[in-house]
C-alpha positions in Angstrom: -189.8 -110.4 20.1 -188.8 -107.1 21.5 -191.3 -106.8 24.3 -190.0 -110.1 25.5 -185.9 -109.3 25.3 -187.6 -106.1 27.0 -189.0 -108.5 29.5 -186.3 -110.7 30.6 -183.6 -107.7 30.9 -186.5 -106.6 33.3 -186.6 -110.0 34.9 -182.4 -110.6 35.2 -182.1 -106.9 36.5 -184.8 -107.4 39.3 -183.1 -110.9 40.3 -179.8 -109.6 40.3 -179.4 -107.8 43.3 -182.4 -109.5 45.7 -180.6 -112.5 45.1 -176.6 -112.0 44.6 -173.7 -114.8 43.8 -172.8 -115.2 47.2 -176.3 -116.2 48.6 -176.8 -119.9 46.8 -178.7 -122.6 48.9 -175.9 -124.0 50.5 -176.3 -126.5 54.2 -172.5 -126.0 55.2 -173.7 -123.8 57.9 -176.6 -125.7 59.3 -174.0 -127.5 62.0 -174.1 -124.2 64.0 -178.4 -124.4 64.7 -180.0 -125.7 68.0 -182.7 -128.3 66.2 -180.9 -128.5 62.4 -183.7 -131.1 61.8 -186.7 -128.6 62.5 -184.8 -126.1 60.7 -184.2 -128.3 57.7 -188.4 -128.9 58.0 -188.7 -125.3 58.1 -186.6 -124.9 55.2 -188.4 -127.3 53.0 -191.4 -125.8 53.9 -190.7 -122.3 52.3 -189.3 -123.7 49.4 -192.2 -125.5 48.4 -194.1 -122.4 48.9 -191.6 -120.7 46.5 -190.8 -123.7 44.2 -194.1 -124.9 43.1 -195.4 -124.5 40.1 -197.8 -121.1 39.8 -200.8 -120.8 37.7 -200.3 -117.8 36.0 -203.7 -118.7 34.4 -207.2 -118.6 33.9 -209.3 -122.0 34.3 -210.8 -121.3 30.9 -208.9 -123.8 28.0 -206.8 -122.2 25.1 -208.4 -125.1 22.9 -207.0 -127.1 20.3 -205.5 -123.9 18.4 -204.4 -122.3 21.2 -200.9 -121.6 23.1 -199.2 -119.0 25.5 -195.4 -118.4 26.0 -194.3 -116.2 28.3 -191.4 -114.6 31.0 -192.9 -114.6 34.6 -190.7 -113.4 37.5 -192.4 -114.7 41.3 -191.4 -112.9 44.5 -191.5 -114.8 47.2 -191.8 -113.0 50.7 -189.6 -114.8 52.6 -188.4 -114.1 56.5 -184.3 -113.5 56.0 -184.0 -112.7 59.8 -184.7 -116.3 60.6 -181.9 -119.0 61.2 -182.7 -121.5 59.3 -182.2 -118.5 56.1 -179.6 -117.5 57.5 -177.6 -120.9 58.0 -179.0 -121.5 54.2 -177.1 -119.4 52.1 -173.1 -119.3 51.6 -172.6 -115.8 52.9 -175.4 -115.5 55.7 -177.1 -112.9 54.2 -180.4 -113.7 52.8 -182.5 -111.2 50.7 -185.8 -109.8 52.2 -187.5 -112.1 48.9 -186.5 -114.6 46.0 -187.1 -113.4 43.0 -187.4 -116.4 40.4 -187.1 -115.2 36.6 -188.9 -118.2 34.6 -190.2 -119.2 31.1 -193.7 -120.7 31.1 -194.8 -122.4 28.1 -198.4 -123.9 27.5 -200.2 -125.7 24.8 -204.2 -125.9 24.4 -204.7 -129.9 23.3 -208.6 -131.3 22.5 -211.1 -132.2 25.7 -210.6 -128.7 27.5 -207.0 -129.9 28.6 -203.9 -127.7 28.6 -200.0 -129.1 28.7 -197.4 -126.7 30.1 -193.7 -126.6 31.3 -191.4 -124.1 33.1 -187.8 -123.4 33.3 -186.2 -121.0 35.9 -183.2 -120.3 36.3 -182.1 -117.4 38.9 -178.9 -114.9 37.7 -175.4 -115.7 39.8 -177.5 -118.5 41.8 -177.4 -122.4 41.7 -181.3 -122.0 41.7 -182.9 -123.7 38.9 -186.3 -125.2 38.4 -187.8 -127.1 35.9 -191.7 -127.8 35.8 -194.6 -129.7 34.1 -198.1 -129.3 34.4 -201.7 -130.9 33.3 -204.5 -129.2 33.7 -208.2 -130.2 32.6 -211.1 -127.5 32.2 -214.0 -129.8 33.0 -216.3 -126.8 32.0 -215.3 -124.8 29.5 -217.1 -121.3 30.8 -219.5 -119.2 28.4 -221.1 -116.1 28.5 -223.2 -116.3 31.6 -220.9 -119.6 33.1 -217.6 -119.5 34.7 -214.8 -121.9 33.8 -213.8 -124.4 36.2 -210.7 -126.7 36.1 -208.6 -129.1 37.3 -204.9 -129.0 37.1 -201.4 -131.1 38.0 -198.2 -130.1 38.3 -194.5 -131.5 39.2 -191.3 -129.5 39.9 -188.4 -130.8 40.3 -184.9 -128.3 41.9 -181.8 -128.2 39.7 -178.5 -127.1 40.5 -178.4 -127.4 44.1 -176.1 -130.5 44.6 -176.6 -130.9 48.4 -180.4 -131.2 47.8 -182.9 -133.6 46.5 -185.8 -131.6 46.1 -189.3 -131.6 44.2 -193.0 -130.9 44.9 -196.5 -132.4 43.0 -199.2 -130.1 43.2 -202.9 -130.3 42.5 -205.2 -127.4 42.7 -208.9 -126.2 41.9 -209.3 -123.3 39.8 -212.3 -120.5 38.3 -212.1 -118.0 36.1 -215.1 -116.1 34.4 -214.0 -114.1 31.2 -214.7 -110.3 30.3 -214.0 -108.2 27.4 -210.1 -107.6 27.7 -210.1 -109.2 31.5 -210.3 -112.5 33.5 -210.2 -112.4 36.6 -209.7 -115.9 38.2 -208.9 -117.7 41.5 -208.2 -121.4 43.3 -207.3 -123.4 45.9 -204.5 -126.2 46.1 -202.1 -128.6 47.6 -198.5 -128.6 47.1 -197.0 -131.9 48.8 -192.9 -131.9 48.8 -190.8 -134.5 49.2 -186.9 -132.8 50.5 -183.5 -134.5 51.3 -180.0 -133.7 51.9 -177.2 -135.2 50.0 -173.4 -134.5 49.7 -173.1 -132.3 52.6 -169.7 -130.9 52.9 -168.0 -131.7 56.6 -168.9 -130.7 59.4 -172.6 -130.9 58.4 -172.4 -134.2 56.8 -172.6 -135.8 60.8 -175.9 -134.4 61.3 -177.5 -137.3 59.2 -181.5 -135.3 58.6 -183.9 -136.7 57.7 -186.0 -136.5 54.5 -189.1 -134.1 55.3 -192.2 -135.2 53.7 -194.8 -132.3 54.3 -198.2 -131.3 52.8 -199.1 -127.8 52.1 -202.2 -125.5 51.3 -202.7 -122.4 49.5 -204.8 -120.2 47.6 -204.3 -118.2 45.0 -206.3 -114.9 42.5 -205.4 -113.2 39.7 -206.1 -111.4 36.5 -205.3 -111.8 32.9 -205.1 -108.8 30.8 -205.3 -109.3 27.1 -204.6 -107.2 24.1 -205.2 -108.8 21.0 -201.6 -111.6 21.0 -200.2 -109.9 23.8 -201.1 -110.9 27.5 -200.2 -109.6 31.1 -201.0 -111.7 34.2 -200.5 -110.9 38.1 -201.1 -113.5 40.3 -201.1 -114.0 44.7 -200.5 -116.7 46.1 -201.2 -117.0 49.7 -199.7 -119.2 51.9 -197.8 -119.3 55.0 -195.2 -117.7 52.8 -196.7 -115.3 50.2 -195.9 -115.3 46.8 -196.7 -112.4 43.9 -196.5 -113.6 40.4 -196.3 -111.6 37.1 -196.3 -113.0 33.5 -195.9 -110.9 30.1 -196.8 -113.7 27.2 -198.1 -114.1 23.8 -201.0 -116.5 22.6 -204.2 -117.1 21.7 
């Protein structure tokens, strides 16, 4: 219990200052761009990158006995120099990343499947994220075979009251397992689905349109176990890069 308060003071002071109170997701400012429609598609873009649901696992199954509970923190590398950042956030000033403290929970069930949820929820931000995920290992890896899986996931924005935002993903994973390490990689889609709502005046006269848009990623990491205690780094990349760390506990 200690290692994780450890952890999430670690997490909240990281967050803190890459993403202050003044910088929520807020549209007010989009009025003042050329194309607000393109930049509202741009927009919706990186945050699918950033707002998806991350792995932060091997393919292999915990099986029937097993679970994992865990802090992860996600960076996202994100372009602040850009307008359509700029004109996102209530003081104009976007950080050079997001940094997205969450807790990931996950549950080994029979067949090789796995259940897991999220929660984020970034300090003096109306960013919050809640998550689900399904994922199948069709072959549950062995000495000499890798793991390979399939998994699905859904995340759904919180907090932001002038978006409608989520994202379904569906990605390919393998992971082959050595004493203390598993290294492990996949590929993915993440489709979002993004629409304004509630925009304060003037911007509520710009009427945009929902963006529907389909993106493609891949992803490696490597678990590092010691005996109930487990550290995981992940990469995401992507038109917009992500790097992904997880302290949990399981079996």
């Amino acid at each position: 219990m200690k290692r994780f308060l450890f952890v999430m003071l670690i997490v909240g002071g990281i967050s803190v200052p890459a993403w202050g109170g003044d910088n929520d997701i807020d549209l007010k400012n989009f009025i003042d761009l050329t194309d607000p429609q393109g930049a509202f598609e741009d927009l919706s873009r990186d945050m699918g990158y950033a707002l998806n649901l991350i792995p932060l696992a091997p393919a292999e199954p915990l099986g029937i006995t097993g679970f994992d509970i865990g802090a992860e923190l996600s960076l996202i590398d994100i372009d602040q120099r850009i307008p359509y950042w700029v004109n996102s956030v209530s003081d104009r000033e976007p950080p050079p990343y997001l940094a997205i403290p969450k807790v990931h929970v996950q549950k080994g069930l029979p067949a090789g499947i796995d259940l897991g949820a999220i929660y984020a929820g970034t300090p003096k931000s109306n960013i919050q994220l809640i998550g689900a995920e399904l994922k199948w290992a069709f072959i549950d890896g062995s000495m000499v075979m890798p793991a390979l899986a399939l998994r699905g996931s859904y995340t759904r924005l919180l907090g932001v009251d002038q978006l409608n935002f989520q994202t379904q993903g569906v990605d390919l994973s393998i992971s082959k397992g050595l004493p203390f390490l598993t290294p492990y990689g996949g590929v993915g889609g993440v489709f979002v689905q993004s629409e304004t709502k509630d925009l304060p005046p003037p911007s509520n006269l710009l009427d945009l349109e929902k963006v529907n848009v389909a993106l493609f990623k891949g992803y490696v990491g490597l678990r590092i176990s010691l005996t109930f205690i487990n550290f995981t780094a992940e990469v995401d990349f992507a038109e917009v890069n992500s790097y992904n760390f997880k302290l949990s506990a399981g079996f």
